[in-house]
N, C-alpha and C positions, 0 to 999 in steps of 0.2 A: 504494500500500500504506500504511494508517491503521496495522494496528496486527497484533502479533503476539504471542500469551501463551508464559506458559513448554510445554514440552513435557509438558502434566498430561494428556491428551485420546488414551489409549491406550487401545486398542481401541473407539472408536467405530464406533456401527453403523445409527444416525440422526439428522438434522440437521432440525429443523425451525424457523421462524418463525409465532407466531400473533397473531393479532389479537384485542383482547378483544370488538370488536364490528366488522362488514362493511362499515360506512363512518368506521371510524379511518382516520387518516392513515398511523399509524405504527405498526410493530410493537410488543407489549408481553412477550412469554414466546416466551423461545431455550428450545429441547425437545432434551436431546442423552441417546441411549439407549443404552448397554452392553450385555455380554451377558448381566449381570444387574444391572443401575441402570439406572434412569432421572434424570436431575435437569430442572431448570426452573432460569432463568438469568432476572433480568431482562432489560429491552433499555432502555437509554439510556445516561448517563453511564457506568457501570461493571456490571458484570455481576455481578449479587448472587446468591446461590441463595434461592428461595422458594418450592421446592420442596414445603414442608409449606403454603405459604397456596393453593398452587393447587391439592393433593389429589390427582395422579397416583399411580398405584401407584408407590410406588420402587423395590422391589428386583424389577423384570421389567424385561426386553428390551421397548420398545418398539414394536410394526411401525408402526403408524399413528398421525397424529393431526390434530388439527382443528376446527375453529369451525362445529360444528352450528346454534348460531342464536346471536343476541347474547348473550354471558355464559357462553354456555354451551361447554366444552373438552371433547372427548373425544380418550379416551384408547384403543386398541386394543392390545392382548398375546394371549399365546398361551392364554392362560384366560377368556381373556372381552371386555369393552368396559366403558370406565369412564364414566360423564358426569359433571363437576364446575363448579361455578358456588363460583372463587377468591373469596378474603375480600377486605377492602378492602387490608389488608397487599399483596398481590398484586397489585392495580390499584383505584385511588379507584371504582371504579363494580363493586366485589365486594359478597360480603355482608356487612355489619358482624357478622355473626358472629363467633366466637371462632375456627370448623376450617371449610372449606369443606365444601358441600355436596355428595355424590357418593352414585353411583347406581350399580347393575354391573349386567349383564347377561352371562351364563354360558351359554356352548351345551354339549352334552353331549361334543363331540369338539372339539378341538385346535386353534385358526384358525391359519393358516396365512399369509394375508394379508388385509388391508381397507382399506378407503377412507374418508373423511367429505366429504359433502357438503351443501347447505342442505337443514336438515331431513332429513338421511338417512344413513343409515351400513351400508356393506354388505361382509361379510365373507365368505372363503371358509375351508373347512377340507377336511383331506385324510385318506383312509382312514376312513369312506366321505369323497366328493367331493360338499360339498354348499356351496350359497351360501346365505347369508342378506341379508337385507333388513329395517334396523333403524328406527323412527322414534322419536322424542321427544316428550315429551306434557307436563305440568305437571299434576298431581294435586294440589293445594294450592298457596300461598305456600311459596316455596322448597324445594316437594319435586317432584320430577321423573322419570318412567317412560321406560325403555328398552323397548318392546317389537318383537318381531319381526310384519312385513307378510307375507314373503313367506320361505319356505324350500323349494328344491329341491333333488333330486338332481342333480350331474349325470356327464356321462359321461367329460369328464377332468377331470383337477386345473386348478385354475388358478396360474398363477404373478404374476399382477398385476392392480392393477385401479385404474383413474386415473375419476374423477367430474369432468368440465368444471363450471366453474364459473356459474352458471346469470345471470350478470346478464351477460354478453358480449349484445352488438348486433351486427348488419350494420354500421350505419352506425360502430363501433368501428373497422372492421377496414384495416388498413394497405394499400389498394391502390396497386400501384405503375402508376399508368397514364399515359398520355402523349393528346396530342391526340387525337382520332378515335377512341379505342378503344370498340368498341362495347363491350365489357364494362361501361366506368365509363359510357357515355350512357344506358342500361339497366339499371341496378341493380336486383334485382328488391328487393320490400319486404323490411320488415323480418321479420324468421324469429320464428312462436313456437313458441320452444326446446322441444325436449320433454325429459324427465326422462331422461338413458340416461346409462350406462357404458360404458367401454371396459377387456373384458379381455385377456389372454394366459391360455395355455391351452400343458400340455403337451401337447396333440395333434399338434403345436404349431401354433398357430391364436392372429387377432386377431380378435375377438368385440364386437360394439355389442350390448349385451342396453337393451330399456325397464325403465326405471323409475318409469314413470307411476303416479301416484296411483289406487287403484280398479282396474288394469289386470293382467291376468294378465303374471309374469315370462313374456318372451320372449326372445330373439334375433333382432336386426332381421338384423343383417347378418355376413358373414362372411369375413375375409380367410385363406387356408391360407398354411402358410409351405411352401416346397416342402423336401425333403432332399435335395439330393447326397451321399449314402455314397458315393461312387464311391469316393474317396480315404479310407476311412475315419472320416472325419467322424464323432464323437458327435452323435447324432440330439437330448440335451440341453443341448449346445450352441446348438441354434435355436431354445431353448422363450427367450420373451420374460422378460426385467429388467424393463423398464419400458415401460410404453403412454404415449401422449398423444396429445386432440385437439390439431389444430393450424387457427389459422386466418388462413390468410397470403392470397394470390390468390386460391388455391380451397383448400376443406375437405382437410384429410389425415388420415389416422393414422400418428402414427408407433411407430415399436416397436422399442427395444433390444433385442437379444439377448445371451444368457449368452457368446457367442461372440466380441463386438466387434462387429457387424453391426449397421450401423441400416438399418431398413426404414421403406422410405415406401409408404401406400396410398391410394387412393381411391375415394370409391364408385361404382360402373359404374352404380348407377340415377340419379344425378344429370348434370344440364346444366352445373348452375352451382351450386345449392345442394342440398345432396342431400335428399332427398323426406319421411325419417324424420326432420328435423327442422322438420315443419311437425305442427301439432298437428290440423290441420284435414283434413289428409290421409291417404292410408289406408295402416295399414301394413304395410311388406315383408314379403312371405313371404320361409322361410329359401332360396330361390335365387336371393335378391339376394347378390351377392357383391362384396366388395372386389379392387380392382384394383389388382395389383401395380406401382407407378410406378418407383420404385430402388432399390438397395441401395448401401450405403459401408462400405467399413469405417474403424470407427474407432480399434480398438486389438485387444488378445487378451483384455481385461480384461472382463466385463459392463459392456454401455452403460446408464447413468443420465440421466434428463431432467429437469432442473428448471427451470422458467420464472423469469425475473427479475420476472413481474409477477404477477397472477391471471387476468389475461386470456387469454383462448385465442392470441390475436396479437399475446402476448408473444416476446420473442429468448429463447432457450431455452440453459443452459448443458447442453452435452454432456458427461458424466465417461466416460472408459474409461482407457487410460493418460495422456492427458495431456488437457487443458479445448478445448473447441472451445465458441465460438459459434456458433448458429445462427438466422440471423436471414432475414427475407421479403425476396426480389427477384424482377425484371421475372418474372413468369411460371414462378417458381421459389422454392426456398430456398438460401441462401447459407452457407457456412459460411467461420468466419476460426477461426484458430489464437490462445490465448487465451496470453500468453507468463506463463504462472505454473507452478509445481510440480506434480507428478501427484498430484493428491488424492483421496480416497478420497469424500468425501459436500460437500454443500457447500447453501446456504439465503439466497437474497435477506435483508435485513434492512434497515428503516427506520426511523430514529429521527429528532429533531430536527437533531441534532449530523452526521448521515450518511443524508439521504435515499435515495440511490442505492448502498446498501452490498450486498458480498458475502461472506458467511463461509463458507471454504473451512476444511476438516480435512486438513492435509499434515505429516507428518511429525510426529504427534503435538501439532500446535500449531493454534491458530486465528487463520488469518488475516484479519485485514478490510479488503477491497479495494476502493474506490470507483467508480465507473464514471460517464460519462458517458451522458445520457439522450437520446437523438437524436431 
């Protein structure tokens, strides 16, 4: 434990780390959002607010946010999506402009929740239940267009949506393999990635929708989550917190639930690498279904997933009542019990000073905990 601020950090209700461009080293804008602020924090030495040189909305709740291409931040609320390109006050490589540059884009209904990912940003909203799919364009020197790709209906709400991050490798990924094993003698190639999402869905369902350029929105694949009412059980209890691809041995998805439950799945079309993420192959019809592998529980609290790295086969810190890790072993995943406070949100952070840093929000304070990189 580095370090711990006064108790100023009440009612927090997102924790984010950004980068100002996808091969920085080091984090440069902590994003911590209220139920109605938002600020922007530097990251190194001391945590400054520069929240007017980076241009987010301030007084909205933030849902999302994230490094759509170099320079460029966006920002996700319940009114719309922001993109901004920070001044140099905010990071040496901003606009020497005087206010940052920023751009909105406004749906007619309400979002609910979204994601950002390279070149892409996809939002849902509720009452009607529809997804969007946003891109990025440059229309001049320093002026820059939000427009929407793709808009559906659809038939339930969604409750989450996690964008893998599109530069992960095969040959990235952490196998744990020992002499003989025909898995590691046979590696198949390298996978090209295809554009998809992973959502949660009250129906309550975990959902791989494409998001190929040029391609009609689909749904590759489908996990149901089952309900036991027997006992009563709230059926919104099972609707998913948080998704994530995972890539440890083999491909997963996992899925918090509002319940404490984390689920793990995988896809039944796959051997070893599942089939939808080859771009050269054809793809699944919706009776491709995901395959229920476990359940755990982890607390009573909604399960949260934050990876410690960007990578897909990063160790993942688990939030429900109290911090688990989860990290890749022999032919499985492993979990260790994380001996800190039950915190509520929590965000990797990288600077010179604290490569390997973690800022958790507990007890109205933020703490910064160091980790070792194995």
């Amino acid at each position: 434990r580095l370090l711990k601020t006064e108790a100023i950090y009440q009612g927090v209700t997102g924790l984010w780390t950004l980068r100002m461009k996808t091969t920085d080293a080091y984090h440069s804008f902590l994003v911590l959002s209220f139920v109605e602020e938002t600020r922007i924090l530097s990251v190194g030495l001391s945590f400054n607010d520069i929240s007017d040189a980076v241009g987010f909305q301030p007084d909205v709740c933030t849902l999302a946010c994230g490094l759509v291409a170099d320079g460029l931040l966006v920002q996700i609320y319940s009114k719309g999506v922001k993109v901004c390109l920070p001044t140099v006050y905010a990071h040496p490589e901003g606009s020497p402009l005087t206010s940052p540059i920023c751009t909105d884009w406004y749906p007619a209904i309400t979002i609910s929740v979204g994601a950002v990912g390279h070149n892409i940003v996809v939002v849902a909203t509720s009452n009607p239940c529809c997804l969007y799919v946003l891109g990025v364009r440059s229309s001049s020197s320093y002026q820059y267009e939000l427009y929407a790709t793709h808009h559906v209906q659809l038939q339930y709400e969604v409750s989450c949506i996690s964008i893998p991050q599109e530069d992960w490798r095969h040959d990235n990924v952490a196998f744990s393999c020992g002499e003989g094993d025909d898995i590691c003698n046979n590696s198949p190639p390298k996978a090209n990635v295809r554009k998809f999402a992973v959502i949660g869905t009250h129906r309550p369902s975990v959902e791989i929708i494409s998001l190929e350029p040029g391609e009609a929105l689909r749904v590759l694949t489908i996990g149901n989550i089952s309900v036991n009412n027997a006992f009563g059980a709230p059926m919104s209890g099972c609707i998913p917190e948080n998704v994530r691809f995972v890539a440890a041995e083999r491909f997963y998805i996992l899925a918090g639930l509002r319940n404490g439950m984390l689920l793990r799945f995988e896809s039944e079309a796959s051997d070893y690498l599942p089939g939808f993420f080859y771009k050269d192959s054809s793809i699944p019809s919706i009776n491709t279904f995901l395959q229920f592998i476990s359940i755990r529980r982890i607390g009573i609290t909604p399960v949260l997933l934050v990876p410690i790295h960007d990578s897909a086969n990063a160790d993942i810190i688990v939030l429900s009542d109290r911090p688990w890790l989860l990290h890749a072993a022999r032919h499985s995943l492993a979990y260790s019990s994380i001996s800190f406070l039950s915190a509520s949100h929590v965000t990797p952070v990288s600077s010179v000073d604290c490569p390997n840093g973690l800022l958790f929000v507990a007890e109205s304070c933020l703490h910064l905990v160091s980790y070792c990189d194995q």
